[in-house]
C-alpha positions as CSV (number, residue, x, y, z in Angstrom):
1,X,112.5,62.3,53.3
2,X,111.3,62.3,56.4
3,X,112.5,59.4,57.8
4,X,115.9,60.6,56.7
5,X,116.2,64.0,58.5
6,X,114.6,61.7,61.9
7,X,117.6,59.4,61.4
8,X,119.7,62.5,60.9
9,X,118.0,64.0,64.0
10,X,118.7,61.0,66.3
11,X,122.3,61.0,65.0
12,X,122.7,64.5,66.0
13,X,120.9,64.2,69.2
14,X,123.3,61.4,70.2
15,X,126.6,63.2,69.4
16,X,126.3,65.4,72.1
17,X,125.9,63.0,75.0
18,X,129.3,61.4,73.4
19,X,130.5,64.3,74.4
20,X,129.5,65.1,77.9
21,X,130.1,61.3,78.8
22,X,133.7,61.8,78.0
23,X,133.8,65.5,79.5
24,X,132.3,63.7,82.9
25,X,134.5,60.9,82.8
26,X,137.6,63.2,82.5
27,X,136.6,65.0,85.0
28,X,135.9,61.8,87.3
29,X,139.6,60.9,86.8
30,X,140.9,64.4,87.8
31,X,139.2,64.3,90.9
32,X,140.3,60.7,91.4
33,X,144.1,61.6,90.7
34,X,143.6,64.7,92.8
35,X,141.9,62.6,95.6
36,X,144.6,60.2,95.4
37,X,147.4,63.1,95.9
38,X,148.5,63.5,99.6
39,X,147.5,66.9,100.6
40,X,150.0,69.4,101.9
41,X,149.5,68.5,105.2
42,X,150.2,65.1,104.5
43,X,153.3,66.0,102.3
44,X,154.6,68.2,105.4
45,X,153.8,65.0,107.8
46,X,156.0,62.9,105.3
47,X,158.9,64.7,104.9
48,X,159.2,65.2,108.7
49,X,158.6,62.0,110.0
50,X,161.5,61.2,111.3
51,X,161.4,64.5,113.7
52,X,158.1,63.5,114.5
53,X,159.1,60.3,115.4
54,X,162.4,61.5,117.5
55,X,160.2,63.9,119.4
56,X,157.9,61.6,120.2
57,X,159.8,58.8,121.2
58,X,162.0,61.2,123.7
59,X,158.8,62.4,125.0
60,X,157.5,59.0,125.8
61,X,160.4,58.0,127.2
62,X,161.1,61.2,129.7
63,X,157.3,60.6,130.7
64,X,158.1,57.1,131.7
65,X,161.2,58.5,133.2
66,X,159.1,61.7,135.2
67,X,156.5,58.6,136.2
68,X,159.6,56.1,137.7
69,X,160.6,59.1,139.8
70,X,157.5,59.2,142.1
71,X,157.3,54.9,142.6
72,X,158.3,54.8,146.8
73,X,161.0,52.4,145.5
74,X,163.5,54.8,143.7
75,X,162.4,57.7,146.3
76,X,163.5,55.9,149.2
77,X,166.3,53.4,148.0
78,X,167.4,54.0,144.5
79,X,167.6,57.8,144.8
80,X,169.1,58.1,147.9
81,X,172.0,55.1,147.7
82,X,173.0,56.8,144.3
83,X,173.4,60.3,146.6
84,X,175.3,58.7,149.3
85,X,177.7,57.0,146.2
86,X,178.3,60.4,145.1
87,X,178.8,61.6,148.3
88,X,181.3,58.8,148.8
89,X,182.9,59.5,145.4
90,X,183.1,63.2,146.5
91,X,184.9,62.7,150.2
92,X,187.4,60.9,148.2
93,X,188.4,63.4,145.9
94,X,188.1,66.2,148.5
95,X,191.0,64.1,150.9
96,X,193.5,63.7,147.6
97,X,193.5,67.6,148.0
98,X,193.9,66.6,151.9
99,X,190.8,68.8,152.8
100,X,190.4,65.4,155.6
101,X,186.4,65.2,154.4
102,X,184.0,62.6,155.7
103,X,180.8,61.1,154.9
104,X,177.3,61.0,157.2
105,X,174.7,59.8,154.5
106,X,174.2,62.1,151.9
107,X,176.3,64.7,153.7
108,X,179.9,65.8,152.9
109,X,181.9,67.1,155.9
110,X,184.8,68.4,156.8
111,X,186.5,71.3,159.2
112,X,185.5,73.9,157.1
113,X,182.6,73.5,155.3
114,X,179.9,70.9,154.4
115,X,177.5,70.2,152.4
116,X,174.4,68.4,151.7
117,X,174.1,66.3,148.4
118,X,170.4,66.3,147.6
119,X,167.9,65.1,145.1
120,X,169.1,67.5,141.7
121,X,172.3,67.4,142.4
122,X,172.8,64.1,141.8
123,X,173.1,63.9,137.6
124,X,169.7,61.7,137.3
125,X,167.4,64.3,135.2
126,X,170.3,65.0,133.2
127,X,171.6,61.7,132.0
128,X,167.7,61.1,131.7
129,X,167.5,63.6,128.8
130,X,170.9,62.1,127.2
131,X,169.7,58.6,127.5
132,X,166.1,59.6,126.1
133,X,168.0,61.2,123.4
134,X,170.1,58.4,122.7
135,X,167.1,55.9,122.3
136,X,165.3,58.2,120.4
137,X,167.3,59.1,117.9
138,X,167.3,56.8,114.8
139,X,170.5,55.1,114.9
140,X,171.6,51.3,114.9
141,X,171.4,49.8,118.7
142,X,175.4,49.1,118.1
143,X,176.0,53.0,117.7
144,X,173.6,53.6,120.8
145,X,175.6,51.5,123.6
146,X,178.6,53.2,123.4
147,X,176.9,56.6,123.7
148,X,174.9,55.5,126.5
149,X,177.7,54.3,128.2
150,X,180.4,57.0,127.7
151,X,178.0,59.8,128.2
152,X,175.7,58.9,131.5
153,X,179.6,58.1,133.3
154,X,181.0,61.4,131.5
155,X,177.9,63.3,133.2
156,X,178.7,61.7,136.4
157,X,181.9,62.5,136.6
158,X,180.9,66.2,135.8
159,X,178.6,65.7,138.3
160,X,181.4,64.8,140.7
161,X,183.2,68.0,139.7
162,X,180.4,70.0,140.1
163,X,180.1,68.7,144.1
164,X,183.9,69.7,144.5
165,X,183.7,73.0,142.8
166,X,180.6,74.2,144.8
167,X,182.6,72.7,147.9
168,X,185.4,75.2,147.3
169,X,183.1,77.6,146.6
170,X,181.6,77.9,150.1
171,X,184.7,78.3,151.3
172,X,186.0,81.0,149.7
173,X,183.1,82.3,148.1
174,X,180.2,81.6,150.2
175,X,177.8,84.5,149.1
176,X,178.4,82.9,145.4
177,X,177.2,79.6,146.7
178,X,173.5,79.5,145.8
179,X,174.0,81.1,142.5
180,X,176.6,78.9,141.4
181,X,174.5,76.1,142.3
182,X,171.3,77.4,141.0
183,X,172.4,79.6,138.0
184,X,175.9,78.5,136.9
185,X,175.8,74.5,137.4
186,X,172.1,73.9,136.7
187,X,172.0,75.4,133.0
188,X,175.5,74.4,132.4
189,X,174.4,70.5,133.1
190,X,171.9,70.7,130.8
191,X,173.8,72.5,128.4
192,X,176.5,69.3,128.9
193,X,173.8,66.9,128.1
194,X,173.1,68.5,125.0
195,X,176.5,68.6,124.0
196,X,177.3,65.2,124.5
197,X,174.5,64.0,122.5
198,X,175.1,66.6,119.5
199,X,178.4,64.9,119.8
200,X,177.2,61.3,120.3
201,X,174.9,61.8,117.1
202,X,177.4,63.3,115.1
203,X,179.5,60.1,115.3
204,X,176.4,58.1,114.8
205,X,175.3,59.2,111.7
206,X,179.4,59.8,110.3
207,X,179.8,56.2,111.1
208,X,176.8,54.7,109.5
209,X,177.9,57.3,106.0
210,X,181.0,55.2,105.9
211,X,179.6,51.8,106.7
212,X,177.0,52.6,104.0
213,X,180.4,54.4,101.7
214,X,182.4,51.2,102.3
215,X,179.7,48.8,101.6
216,X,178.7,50.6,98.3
217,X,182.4,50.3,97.3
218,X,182.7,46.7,97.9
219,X,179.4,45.7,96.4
């Protein structure tokens, strides 16, 4: 008798550790599945990495930009020949409206007014943000060429306009000069560039739909 209720004793005594090894190893997998779950942080990381990646990239890229702008080189060649073309470009739209405008430099002249092109008036910063757009935006290099191309000489020739219009403007409104210059044409470029590559992206991303449409259809 007694060495039946030990026997039954041991059996009992073992049942519960059955128990708790299969309570510990449950929980050992639930903390393994929850370990193995990206957090929310991680889930918010994922579904916007490609924002992350666009802002980043265009960040990069305009701080490469911002650092090319102080090398001597593009202070005293680059900058200044692309000012005198624009001055150049300027005289000869100014003469088709036979104002008889000349050229000295980076200055546009003319019986009666003239004006000095200088460094922010010349497009660069501008068609800096569109192009950093551009390459930073996810989009095949095909679809990126075109913008590039279409938008920096569309912004130049705004640019051009912009010369003309604040030419005319100090002669017949020369008390509107600075804030045309300062408050009208500043934001508006700007605005411009963001237009053009709200436009440029549009058509991106429509084309690549019906590349993607088409080739679904023919496969």
């Amino acid at each position: 008798m007694s060495t039946r209720r030990k026997r039954k004793k041991k059996q009992a005594s073992k049942l519960p550790s059955r128990d708790l090894s299969a309570q510990t190893s449950g929980r050992e997998l639930a903390y393994d599945a929850a370990r193995r779950e990206p957090g929310a942080f991680r889930r918010w990381v994922r579904a916007k990495r490609p924002v992350l990646g666009f802002v980043l990239l265009f960040a990069i890229l305009m701080g490469v930009f911002y650092a090319i702008t102080f090398l001597p080189v593009m202070n005293m060649n680059v900058f200044p020949a692309y000012m005198r073309f624009n001055a150049q470009a300027s005289v000869v739209i100014l003469n088709v409206f036979g104002e008889g405008a000349d050229t000295h430099g980076t200055m546009v002249t003319s019986p009666r007014f003239s004006v000095d092109i200088q460094h922010g008036c010349d497009a660069i910063e501008p068609s800096a943000l569109f192009i950093a757009a551009v390459l930073a935006f996810p989009a095949p290099i095909y679809s990126k060429l075109p913008g590039l191309l279409l938008g920096t000489v569309a912004l130049g020739l705004v640019n051009l306009a912009r010369i003309v219009t604040l030419f005319y403007t100090g002669i017949y409104y020369p008390r509107a000069f600075q804030a045309m210059h300062v408050d009208v044409w500043q934001p508006v470029f700007i605005l411009l560039a963001l237009v053009f590559w709200v436009m440029w992206a549009w058509w991106a991303t429509r084309s690549r739909t019906s590349q993607s449409d088409v080739s679904g259809e023919t496969a």
